[in-house]
C-alpha positions in Angstrom: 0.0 0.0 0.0 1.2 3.4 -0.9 1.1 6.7 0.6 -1.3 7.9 -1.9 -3.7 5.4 -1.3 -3.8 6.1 2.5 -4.5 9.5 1.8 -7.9 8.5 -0.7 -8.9 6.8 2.3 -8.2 9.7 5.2 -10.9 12.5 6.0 -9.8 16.2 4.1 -9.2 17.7 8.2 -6.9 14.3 8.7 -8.3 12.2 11.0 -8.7 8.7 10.0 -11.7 7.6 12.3 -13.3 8.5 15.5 -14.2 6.5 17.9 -17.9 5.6 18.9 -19.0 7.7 22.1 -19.9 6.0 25.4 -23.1 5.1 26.5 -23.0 7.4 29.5 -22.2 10.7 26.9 -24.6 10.1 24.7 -27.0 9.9 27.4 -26.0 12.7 28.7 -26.5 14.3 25.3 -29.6 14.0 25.1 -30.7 15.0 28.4 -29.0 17.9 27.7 -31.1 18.7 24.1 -34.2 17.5 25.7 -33.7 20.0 28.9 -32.7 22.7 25.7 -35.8 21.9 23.9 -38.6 22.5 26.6 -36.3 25.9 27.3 -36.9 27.0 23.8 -40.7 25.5 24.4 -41.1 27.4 27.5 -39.9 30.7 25.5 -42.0 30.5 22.8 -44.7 30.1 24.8 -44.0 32.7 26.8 -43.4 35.1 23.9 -46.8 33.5 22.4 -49.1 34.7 25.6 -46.9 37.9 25.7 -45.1 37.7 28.8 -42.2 38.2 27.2 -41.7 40.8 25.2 -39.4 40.9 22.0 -39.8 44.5 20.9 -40.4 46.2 24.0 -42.8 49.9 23.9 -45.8 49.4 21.5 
C-alpha cells in the first residue's frame, strides 16, 4: 500500500476515524437537548401569551 492510497482513504481535516462515544455521553447528550428543547418551548410560549416581550414599547 502506498502513501497515496492512504491519503484517498483519510478524512480532508486528517483524522482517520473516531471513535464511537460512550453510552453514558450520549446519554448525557440528550438530556442535555431535551432539557434545551422544553427551554426554547417554554420561551416561545412565553413570547406567544406575551409575557415576554421581544420589541419592548408598543
Amino acid at each position: 500500500m502506498t502513501d497515496e492510497d492512504d491519503d484517498r482513504r483519510g478524512r480532508p481535516d486528517g483524522h482517520r476515524y473516531d471513535a464511537p462515544e460512550s453510552d453514558e455521553t450520549r446519554v448525557s447528550k440528550e438530556w442535555v437537548y431535551g432539557l434545551l428543547g422544553l427551554l426554547v418551548v417554554a420561551l416561545m410560549v412565553l413570547i406567544a401569551t406575551g409575557k415576554v416581550q421581544i420589541f419592548p414599547g408598543g
